[in-house]
N, C-alpha and C positions, 0 to 999 in steps of 0.2 A: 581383642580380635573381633569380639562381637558390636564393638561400637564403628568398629573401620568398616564392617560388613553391611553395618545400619546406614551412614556416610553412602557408603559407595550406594546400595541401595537407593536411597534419595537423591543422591546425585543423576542415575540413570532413568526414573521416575519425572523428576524435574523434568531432564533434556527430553523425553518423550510426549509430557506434558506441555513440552513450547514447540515442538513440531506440529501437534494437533491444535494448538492454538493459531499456530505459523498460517498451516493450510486451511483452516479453517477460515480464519479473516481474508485473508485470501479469494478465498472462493466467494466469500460473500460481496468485494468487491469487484467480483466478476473477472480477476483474474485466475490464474492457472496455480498449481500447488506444486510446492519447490522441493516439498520431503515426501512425498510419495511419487511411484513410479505406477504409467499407463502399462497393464499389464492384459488386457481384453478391450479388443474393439468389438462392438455387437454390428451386423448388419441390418440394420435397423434404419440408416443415415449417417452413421457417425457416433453414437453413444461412446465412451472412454471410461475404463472403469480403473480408477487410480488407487493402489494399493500404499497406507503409510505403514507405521507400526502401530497395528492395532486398531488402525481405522482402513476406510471404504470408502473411495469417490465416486459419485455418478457424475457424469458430465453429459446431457446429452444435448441434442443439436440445436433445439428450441430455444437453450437457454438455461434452461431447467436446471438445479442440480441439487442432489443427495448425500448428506456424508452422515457415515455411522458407523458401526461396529464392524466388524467383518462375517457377522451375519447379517448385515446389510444383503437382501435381494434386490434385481434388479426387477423395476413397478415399471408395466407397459401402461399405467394410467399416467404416467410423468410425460412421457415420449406420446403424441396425440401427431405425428407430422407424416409425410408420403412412406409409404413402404415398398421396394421394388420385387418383385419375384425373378427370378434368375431366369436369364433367357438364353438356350442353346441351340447355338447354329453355328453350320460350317463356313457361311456366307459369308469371307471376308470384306465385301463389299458392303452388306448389312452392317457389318458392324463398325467399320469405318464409317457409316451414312450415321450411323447413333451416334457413335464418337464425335462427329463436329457438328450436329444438332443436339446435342447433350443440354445446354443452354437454356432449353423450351420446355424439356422436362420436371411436372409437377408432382406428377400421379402416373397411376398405371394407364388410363384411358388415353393421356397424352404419347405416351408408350406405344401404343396401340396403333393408334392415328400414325405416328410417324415411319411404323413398319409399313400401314397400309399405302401409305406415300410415295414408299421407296420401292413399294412394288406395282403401283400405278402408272 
């Protein structure tokens, strides 16, 4: 009994060992990871924080990416790229004029500029 327990034990060890291998090579040639699931997007640009068994993906929009334990924190010194602050208005007009100059958008300043436009 104790040796089919040991077996099975390293059987599940193994297959979890080649998932974190799977997604690891993976990631490093910059594609996406097959055994872990995107479970937190950050508003930050697009960051993706991919959950496997026992590991932790960053993916963020630069290019950048993180994998480790699932005390893995998410490091705003990785992500260095524009950050938007939420903008509230009732002005469906404003926000249709954003929506198809979206394009031009870098930074907040560009943001800015393009409010002051649609109200000029």
């Amino acid at each position: 009994m104790k040796k089919k327990l040991l077996i099975l034990f390293l059987a599940l060890l193994f297959i979890i060992l080649l998932f974190f291998i799977t997604d690891f090579v993976r990631i490093k040639m910059n594609l996406f990871p097959i055994f872990s699931i995107p479970l937190i997007s950050y508003r930050d640009g697009g960051t993706k924080e991919y959950f496997g068994i026992g590991y932790k993906i960053f993916i963020y929009p630069n290019g950048k990416k993180d994998i480790g334990t699932w005390f893995l924190q998410y490091d705003n010194n990785l992500y260095s790229g524009p950050t938007f602050n939420p903008i509230y208005t009732n002005d469906s007009n404003l926000i249709d004029y954003i929506t198809t100059h979206k394009n031009i958008l870098t930074n907040q300043n560009d943001l800015n500029e393009l409010i002051e436009n649609y109200y000029n």
